[in-house]
ZAKENU-672117 format. One record per residue (C-alpha): residue in three letters; x, y, z. Coordinates in steps of 0.001 Angstrom, whole numbers, m for minus. Example, Ala and Ser with C-alpha at 12.3 -4.5 7.8 and 13.67 -1.06 7.14 Angstrom:
2
    aa        c1        c2        c3
   ALA     12300     m4500      7800
   SER     13670     m1060      7140
! end
This chain:
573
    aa        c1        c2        c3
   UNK     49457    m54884     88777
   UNK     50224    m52096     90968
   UNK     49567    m48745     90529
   UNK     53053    m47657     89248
   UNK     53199    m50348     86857
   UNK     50272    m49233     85251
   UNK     51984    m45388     85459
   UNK     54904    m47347     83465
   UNK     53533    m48597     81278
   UNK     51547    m45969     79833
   UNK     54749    m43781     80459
   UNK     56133    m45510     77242
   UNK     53867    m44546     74693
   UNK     54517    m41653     72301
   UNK     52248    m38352     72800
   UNK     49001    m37815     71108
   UNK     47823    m34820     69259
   UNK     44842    m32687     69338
   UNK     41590    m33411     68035
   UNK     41157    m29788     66729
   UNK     44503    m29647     65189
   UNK     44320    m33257     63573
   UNK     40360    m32027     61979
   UNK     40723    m28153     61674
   UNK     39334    m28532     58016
   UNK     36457    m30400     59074
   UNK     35910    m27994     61674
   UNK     36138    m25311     58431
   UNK     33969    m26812     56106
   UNK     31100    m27729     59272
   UNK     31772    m23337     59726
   UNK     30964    m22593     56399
   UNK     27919    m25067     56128
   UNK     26913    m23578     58875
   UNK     27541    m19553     57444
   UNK     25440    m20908     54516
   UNK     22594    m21787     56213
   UNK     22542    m18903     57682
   UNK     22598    m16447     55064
   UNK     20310    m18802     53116
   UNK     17766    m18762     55864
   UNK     18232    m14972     55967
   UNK     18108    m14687     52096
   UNK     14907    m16873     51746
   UNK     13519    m14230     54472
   UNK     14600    m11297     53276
   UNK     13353    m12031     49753
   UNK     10168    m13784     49946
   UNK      7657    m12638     47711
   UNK      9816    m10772     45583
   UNK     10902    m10783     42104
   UNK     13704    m13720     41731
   UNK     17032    m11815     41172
   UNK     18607    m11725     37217
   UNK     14699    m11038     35866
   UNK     14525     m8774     32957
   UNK     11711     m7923     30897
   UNK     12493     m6510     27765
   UNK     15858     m5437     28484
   UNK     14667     m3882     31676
   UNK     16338     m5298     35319
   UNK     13244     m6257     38040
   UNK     15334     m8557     39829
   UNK     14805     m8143     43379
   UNK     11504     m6103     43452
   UNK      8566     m5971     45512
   UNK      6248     m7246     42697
   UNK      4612     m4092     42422
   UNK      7876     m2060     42259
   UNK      8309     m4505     39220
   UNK      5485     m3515     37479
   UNK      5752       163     38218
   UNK      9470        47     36742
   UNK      7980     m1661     33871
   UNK      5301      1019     33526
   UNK      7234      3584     33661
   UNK     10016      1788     31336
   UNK      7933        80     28660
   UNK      4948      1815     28820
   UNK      5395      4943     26221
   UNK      7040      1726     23759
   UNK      4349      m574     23773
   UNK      2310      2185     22371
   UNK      4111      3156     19386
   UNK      2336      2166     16259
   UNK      3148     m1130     14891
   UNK      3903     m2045     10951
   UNK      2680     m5061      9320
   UNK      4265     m6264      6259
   UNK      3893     m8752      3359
   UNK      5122     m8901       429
   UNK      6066     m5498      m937
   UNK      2953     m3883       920
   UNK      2781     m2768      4003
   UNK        81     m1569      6752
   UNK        56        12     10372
   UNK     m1995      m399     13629
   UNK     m2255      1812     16950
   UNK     m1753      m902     19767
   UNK     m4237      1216     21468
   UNK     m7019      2062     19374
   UNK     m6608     m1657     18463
   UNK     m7262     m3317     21410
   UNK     m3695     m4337     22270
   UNK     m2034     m3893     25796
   UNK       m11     m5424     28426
   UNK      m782     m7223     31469
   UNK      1985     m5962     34036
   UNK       645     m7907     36705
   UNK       615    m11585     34427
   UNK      3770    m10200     33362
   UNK      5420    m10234     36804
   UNK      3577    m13391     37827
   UNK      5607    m14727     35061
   UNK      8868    m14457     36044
   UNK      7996    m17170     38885
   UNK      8863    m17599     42874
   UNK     12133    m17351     44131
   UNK     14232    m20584     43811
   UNK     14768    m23088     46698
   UNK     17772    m24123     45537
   UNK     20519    m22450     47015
   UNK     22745    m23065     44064
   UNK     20331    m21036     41630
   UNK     19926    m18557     44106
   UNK     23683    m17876     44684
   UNK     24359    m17942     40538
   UNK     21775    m15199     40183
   UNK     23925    m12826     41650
   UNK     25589    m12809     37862
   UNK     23099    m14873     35374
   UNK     20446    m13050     34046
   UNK     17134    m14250     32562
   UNK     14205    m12667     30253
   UNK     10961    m13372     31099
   UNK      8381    m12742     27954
   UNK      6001     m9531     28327
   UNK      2144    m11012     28759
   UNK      m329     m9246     26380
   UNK     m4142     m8267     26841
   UNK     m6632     m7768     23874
   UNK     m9894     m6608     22795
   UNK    m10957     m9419     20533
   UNK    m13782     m6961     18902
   UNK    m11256     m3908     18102
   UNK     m8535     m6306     17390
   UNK    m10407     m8442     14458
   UNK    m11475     m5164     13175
   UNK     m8304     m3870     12907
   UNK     m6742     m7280     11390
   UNK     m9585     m7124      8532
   UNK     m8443     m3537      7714
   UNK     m4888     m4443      7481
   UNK     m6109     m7752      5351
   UNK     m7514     m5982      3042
   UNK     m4724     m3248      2804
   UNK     m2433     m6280      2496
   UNK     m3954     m7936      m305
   UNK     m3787     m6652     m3928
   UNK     m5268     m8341     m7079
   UNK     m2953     m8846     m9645
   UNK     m2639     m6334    m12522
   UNK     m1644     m7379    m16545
   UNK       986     m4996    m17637
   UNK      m368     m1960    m19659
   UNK       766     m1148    m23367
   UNK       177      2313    m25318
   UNK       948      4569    m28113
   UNK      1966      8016    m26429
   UNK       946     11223    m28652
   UNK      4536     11256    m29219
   UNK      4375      7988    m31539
   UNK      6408      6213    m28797
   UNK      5080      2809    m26393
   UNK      4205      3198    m23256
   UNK      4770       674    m20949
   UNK      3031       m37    m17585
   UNK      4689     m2684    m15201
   UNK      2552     m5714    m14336
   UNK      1704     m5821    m11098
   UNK      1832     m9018     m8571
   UNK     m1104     m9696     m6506
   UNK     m1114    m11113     m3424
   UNK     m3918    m12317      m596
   UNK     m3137    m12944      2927
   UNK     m5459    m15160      4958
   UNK     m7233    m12868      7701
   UNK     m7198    m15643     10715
   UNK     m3003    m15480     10255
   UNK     m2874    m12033     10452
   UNK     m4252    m11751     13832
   UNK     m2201    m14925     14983
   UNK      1000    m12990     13593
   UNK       194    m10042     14920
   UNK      m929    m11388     18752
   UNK      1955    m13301     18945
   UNK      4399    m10571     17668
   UNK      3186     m6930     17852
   UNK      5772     m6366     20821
   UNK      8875     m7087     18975
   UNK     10916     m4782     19664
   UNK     11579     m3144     16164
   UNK      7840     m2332     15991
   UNK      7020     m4662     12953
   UNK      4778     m7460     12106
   UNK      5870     m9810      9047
   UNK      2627    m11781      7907
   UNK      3075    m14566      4594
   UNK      1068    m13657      1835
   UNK       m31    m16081     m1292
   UNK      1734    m14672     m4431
   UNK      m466    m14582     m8367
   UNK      1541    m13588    m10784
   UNK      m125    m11574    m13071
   UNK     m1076    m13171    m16220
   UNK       m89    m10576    m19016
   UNK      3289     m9104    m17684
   UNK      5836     m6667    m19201
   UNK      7604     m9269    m21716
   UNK      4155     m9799    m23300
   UNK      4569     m5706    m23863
   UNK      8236     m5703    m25203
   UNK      7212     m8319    m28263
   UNK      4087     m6364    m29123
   UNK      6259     m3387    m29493
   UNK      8613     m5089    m32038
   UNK      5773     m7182    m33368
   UNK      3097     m3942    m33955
   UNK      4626      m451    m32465
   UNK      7464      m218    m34273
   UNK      6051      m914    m37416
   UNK      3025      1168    m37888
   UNK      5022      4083    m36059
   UNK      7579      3493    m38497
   UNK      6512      6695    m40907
   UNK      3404      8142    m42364
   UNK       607      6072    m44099
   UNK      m692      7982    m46667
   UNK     m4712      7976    m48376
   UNK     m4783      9586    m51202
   UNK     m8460     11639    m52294
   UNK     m9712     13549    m55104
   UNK     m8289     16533    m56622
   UNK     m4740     15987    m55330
   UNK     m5886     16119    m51733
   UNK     m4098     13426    m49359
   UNK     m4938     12407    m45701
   UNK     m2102     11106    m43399
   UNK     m1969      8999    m40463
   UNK       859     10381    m38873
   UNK      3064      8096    m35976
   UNK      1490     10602    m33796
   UNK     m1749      9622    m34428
   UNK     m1358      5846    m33778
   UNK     m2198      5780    m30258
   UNK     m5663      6753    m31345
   UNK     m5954      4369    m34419
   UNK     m4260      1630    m32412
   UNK     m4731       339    m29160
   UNK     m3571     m2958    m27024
   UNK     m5947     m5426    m24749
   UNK     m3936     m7697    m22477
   UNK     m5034    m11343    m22887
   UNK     m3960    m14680    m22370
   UNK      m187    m13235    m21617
   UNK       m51    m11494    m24558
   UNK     m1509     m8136    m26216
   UNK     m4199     m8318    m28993
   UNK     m3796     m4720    m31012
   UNK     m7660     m3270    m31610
   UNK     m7931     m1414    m34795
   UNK     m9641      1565    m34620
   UNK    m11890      2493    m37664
   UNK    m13587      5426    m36262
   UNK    m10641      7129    m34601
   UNK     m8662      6739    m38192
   UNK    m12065      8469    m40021
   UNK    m12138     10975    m37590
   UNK     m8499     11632    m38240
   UNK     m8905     11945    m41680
   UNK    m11978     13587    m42501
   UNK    m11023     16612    m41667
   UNK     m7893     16575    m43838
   UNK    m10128     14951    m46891
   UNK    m13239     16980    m46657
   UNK    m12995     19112    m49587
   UNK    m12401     15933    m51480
   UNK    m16485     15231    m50792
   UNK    m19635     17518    m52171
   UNK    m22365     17430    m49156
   UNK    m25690     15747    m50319
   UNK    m28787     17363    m49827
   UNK    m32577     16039    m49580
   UNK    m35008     18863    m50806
   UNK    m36833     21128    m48432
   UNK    m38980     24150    m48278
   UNK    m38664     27918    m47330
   UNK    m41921     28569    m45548
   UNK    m42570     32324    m45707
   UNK    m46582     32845    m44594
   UNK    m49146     30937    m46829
   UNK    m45666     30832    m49677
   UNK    m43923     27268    m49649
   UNK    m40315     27736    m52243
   UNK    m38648     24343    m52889
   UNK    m34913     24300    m51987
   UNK    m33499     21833    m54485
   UNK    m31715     18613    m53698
   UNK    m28104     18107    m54000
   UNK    m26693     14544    m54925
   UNK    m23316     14100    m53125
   UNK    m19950     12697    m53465
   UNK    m18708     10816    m49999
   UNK    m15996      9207    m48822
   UNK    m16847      4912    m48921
   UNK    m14829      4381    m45603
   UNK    m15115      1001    m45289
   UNK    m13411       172    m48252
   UNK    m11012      2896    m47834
   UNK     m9941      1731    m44666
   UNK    m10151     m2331    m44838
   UNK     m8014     m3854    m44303
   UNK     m7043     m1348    m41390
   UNK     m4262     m4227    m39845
   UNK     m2276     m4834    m42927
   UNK     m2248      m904    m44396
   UNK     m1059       187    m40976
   UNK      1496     m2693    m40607
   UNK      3080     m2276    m44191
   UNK      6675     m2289    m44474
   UNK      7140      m794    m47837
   UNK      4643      1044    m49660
   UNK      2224      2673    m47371
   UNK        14      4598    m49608
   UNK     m3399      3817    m49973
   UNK     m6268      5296    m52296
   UNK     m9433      6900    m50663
   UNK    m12760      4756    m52136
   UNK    m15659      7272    m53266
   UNK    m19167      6542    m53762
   UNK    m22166      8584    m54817
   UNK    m24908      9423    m52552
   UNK    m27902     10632    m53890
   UNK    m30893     12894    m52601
   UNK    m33679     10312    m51222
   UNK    m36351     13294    m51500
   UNK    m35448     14927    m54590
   UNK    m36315     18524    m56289
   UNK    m38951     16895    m58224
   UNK    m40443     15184    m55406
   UNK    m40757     18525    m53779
   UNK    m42380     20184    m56322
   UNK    m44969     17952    m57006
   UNK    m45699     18124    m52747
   UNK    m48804     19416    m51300
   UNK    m49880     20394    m47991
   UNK    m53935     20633    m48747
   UNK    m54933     18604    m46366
   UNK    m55307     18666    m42481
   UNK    m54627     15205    m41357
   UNK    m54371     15836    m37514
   UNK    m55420     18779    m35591
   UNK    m55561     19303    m31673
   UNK    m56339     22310    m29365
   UNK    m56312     22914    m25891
   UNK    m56890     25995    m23561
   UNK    m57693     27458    m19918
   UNK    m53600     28329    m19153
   UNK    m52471     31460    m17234
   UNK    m51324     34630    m18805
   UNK    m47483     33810    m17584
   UNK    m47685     30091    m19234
   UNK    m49512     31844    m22336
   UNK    m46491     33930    m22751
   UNK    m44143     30872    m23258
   UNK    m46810     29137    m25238
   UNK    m47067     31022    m27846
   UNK    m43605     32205    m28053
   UNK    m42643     27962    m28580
   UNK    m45800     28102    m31030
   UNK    m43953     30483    m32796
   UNK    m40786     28876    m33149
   UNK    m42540     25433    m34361
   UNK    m45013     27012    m37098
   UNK    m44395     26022    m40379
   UNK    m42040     23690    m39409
   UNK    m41468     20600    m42061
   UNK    m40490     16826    m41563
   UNK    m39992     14955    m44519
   UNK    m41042     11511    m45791
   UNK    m38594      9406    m42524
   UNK    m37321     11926    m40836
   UNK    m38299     12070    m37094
   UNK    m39594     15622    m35759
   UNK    m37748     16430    m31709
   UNK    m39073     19133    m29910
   UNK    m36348     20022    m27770
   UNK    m34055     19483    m31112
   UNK    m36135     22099    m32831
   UNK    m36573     25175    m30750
   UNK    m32868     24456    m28983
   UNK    m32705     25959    m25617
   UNK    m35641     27595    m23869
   UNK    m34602     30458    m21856
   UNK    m35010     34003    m20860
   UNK    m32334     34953    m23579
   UNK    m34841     33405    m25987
   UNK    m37902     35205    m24658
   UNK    m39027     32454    m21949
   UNK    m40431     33991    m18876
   UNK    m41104     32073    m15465
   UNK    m44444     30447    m15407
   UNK    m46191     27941    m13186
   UNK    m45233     24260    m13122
   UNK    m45839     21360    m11165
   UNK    m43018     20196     m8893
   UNK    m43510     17155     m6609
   UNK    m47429     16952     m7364
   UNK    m47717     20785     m6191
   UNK    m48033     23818     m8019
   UNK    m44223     26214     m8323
   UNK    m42717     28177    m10581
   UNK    m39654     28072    m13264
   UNK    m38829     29791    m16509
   UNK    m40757     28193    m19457
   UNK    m43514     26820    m17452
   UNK    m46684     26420    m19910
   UNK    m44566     24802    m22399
   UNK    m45799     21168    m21641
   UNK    m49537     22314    m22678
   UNK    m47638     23167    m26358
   UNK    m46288     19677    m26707
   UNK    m49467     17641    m25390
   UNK    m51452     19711    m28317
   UNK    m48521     18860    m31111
   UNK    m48702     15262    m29475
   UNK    m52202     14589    m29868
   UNK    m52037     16313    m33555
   UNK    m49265     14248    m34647
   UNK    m51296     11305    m32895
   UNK    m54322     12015    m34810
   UNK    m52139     12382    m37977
   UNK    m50636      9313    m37994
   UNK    m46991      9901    m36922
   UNK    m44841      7425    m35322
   UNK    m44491      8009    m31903
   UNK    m40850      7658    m31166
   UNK    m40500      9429    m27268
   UNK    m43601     11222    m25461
   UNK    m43501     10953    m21395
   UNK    m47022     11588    m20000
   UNK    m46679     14041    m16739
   UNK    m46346     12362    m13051
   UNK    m49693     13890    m12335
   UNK    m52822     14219    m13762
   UNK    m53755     17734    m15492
   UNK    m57814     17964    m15507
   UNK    m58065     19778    m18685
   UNK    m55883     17150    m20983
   UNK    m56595     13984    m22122
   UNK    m55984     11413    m20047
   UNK    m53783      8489    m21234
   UNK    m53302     10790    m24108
   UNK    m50436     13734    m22794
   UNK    m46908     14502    m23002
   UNK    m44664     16805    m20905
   UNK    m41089     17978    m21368
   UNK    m38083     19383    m19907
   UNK    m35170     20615    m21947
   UNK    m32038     18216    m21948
   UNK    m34317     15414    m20745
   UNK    m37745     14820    m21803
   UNK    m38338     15043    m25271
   UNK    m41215     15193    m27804
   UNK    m40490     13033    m30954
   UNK    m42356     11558    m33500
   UNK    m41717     10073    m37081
   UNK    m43299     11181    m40470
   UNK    m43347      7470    m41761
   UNK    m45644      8288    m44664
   UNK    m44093      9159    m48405
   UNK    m45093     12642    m48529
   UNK    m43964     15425    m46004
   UNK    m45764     16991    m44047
   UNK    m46195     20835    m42569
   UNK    m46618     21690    m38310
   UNK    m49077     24963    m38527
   UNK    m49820     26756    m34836
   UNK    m52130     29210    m33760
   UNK    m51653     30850    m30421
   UNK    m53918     33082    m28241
   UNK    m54726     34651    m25047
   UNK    m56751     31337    m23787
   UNK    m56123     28191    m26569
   UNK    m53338     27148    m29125
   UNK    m54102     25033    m31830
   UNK    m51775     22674    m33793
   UNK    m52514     21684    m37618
   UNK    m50678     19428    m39084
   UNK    m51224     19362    m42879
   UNK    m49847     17172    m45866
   UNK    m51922     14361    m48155
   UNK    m54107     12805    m46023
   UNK    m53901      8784    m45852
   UNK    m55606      7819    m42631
   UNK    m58453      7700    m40200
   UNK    m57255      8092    m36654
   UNK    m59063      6710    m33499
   UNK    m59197      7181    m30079
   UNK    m60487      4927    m27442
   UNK    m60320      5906    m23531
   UNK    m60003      3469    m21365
   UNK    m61419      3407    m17894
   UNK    m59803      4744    m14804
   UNK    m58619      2051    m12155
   UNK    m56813      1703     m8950
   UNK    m57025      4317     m7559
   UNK    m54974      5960     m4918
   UNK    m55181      8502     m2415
   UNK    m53363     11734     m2012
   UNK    m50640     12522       951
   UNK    m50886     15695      2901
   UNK    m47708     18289      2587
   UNK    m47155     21104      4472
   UNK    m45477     24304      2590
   UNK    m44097     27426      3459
   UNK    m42652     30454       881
   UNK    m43933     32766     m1056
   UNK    m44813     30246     m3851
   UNK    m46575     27857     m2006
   UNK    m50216     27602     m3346
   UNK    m52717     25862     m1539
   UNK    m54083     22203     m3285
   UNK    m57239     20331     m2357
   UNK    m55450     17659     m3934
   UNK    m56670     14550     m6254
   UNK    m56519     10890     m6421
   UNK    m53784      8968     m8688
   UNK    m55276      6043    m11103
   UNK    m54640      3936    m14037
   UNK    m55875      4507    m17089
   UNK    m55631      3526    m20941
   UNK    m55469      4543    m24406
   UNK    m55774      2804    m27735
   UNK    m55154      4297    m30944
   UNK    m56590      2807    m34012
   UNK    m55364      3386    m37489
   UNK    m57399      2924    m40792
   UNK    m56868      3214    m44094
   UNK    m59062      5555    m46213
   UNK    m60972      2235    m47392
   UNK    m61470      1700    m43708
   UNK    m59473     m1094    m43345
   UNK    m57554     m1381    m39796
   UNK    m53813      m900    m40231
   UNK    m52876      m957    m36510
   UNK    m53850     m1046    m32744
   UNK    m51576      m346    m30016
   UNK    m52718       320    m26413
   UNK    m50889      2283    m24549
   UNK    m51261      1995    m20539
   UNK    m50613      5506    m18103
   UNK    m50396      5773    m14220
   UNK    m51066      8660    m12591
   UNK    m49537      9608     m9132
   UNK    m51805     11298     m6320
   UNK    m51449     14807     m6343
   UNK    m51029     16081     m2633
   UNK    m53544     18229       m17
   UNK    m51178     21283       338
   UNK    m51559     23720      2742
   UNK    m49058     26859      2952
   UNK    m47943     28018      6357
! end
């Protein structure tokens, strides 16, 4: 083939077009992959290290952020918020907590952390131009202030139930008191709840609480007030007395008389005996004539009987039984008061056929200053010729009443703490350890004596008393059938107590030996009162008192055991 033919023969075949306009798409889509990679590689470079775009953290946009300009725009964002106080709830109570003072905070840095590294995948990378996503805020705590803060609110959060309450106002109406649910929440939950949830962003915690219904509730109330209100309020009950004279238990008065105690889930009404007396004593008391044991009018050496009065009383107990059933009535709710007689148990003749001949006990004791002798024989003079009939109990503090300056007291020495001071009716203690031993040696009943803290040199020991008005008291009991008559004599250095009546008994006295002893402390003083002490040892000591009959046959022994504090070394500065 020559070179023409080859020219021909090519010469006949149609034209061919262009590569680049047959695969111009191709050429497009190898541009765009191309465009891509680009901005991808400059994206990844331009963002590494950064905050993946379409992060929020509560609400607030750290997309795209250094990580630290993250957690300053959180800071500056969140960080007044996450301090506000937080309430935690259950039930229908509620409690509070400062994040702060609690132990609660944020970690920024864990918070940022959280959100991740940027993507790889170009796909997310391009959609979080317009997605968005919320990355949870990390919290810190102080497990010390935190469980102290989630007992408090336990405790605030948990009530005991309560039985509903049921009265008788002083208007004759009920009162009704709502019952009351209780509730307990289990401590270990409310921390969980309130880790997991104090950052919510309404500020509240919700915790579940066990529910106990209370077991008496407001129902129980409602049928005791158709089943016992409204039918003792329902009008007057009427007693009836002597002489025309009639006592009323008014619907005002029930909530006194009658009273509710929740039980069981229901109310059990209490019937009140001694409110209902007290109610109508007053309004029946002319209806009784007072009874009245004999007694004397001591004037010197001159004894005049005052005559005993049998009485008239009011039998209460039969008035008032059954209490229930008068107050309940429906129809006729009048009652009759029940009398009985109460006569004299130490009549006029009894009286006058008393003498008081004999001296059965007699005591004396001395060596107190002028001050203290003042008092002394003032509170001799108040107890002279003082009687206590056959079981009646002789008090002391009872007897002369208050012992003040307005009743001629004057400050005298006393012993305070072991050391000497000063206070208005000092001395009076060496009066009622001399009536003590008299009535000892007389054969009274000892009913209350208190021997003093510290041993007093010129008493007998074992064998003392000391008071204080309003709460140490000299009593004893005249247990013999006769009465008998308290004579004092008072003077510049000694008072003696008699005590004089028929004489029944021999009286003994047997010491018993000091033990265990103790040492005094040493106290320092200061003030014009303080008085200088050398001090002296505390021990143990007895006394046992021996009763015989005139025949001398023993009739009792009792021992009776004292301790005796140190008294302290004082020195005054």
């Amino acid at each position: 083939m020559t070179s023409n033919e080859y020219s021909a023969d090519y010469a006949d075949l149609p034209p061919r077009r262009g590569w680049g306009r047959r695969f111009w798409w191709l050429w497009l889509l190898i541009g765009l992959v191309g465009l891509g990679g680009v901005l991808y590689a400059v994206d990844t470079v331009m963002t590494e290290g950064n905050v993946p775009r379409g992060v929020t953290v509560g609400g607030v946009d750290i997309g795209g952020m250094s990580k630290s300009q993250a957690e300053a725009r959180l800071q500056n964002a969140l960080g007044e918020s996450v301090k506000t106080p937080v309430v935690v709830t259950a039930g229908n109570l509620q409690s509070q907590l400062d994040p702060v003072t609690s132990g609660l905070s944020v970690d920024w840095e864990a918070t940022v952390d959280q959100a991740g590294q940027q993507p790889k995948n170009p796909l997310t990378r391009i959609t979080s131009f317009w997605h968005t996503r919320e990355v949870g805020i990390v919290s810190r705590f102080n497990d010390q202030r935190l469980s102290a803060t989630t007992g408090r609110i336990s405790d605030e959060l948990t009530r005991q139930p309560e039985d509903a309450k049921l009265s008788i106002n002083d208007q004759g109406k009920p009162d009704i008191v709502d019952d009351v649910t209780g509730q307990q929440v289990d401590r270990d939950a409310v921390t969980a709840d309130v880790r997991d949830h104090w950052l919510n962003a309404d500020h509240r915690v919700a915790v579940d609480a066990e529910v106990t219904e209370a077991g008496t509730r407001r129902d129980a109330a409602e049928r005791a007030v158709t089943d016992v209100i409204d039918k003792v309020t329902a009008g007057d009950v009427t007693f009836a007395g002597r002489d025309g004279v009639d006592g009323l238990l008014r619907p005002a008065d029930m909530g006194k008389v009658v009273t509710f105690t929740a039980a069981g889930g229901h109310f059990d009404p209490q019937w009140n005996k001694d409110a209902a007396k007290d109610i109508l004593s007053a309004q029946l008391a002319s209806t009784e004539v007072e009874f009245r044991n004999a007694n004397f009018d001591v004037q010197g050496r001159d004894l005049h009987v005052i005559p005993s009065q049998d009485g008239v009383i009011i039998d209460w107990d039969k008035t008032l039984d059954p209490l229930d059933q008068k107050l309940l009535a429906s129809g006729d709710r009048h009652n009759e008061v029940s009398y009985e007689d109460k006569k004299a148990t130490y009549t006029t003749e009894m009286a006058e056929k008393a003498n008081f001949n004999d001296v059965i006990g007699s005591f004396t004791t001395g060596g107190f200053a002028g001050d203290s002798g003042v008092n002394i024989r003032r509170v001799a003079d108040q107890v002279n010729n003082a009687v206590v009939l056959p079981g009646e109990t002789f008090s002391l503090n009872g007897y002369t009443g208050p012992r003040g300056t307005a009743q001629g007291y004057v400050e005298a020495g006393v012993i305070e703490n072991g050391h000497a001071d000063r206070a208005v009716g000092g001395g009076i203690s060496q009066f009622a350890t001399t009536l003590y031993n008299a009535s000892y040696f007389a054969g009274m009943t000892d009913v209350a004596h208190t021997p003093h803290s510290y041993y007093i040199n010129r008493y007998p020991a074992g064998r003392e008393a000391t008071v204080f008005e309003g709460a140490i008291d000299l009593q004893f009991k005249n247990d013999s059938e006769t009465p008998i008559l308290i004579e004092t004599r008072a003077g510049d250095s000694d008072v003696t107590v008699d005590i004089r009546g028929v004489k029944t008994v021999d009286v003994e006295s047997i010491p018993g030996p000091k033990t265990d002893y103790t040492d005094p402390q040493r106290m320092e003083l200061s003030g014009d009162k303080c008085s200088p002490s050398s001090g002296s040892r505390g021990f143990t000591t007895s006394d046992t008192r021996v009763v015989r009959g005139l025949d001398g046959k023993e009739l009792s022994r009792e021992t009776t055991k004292t301790k005796y504090d140190p008294s302290p070394i004082v020195t005054c500065r």
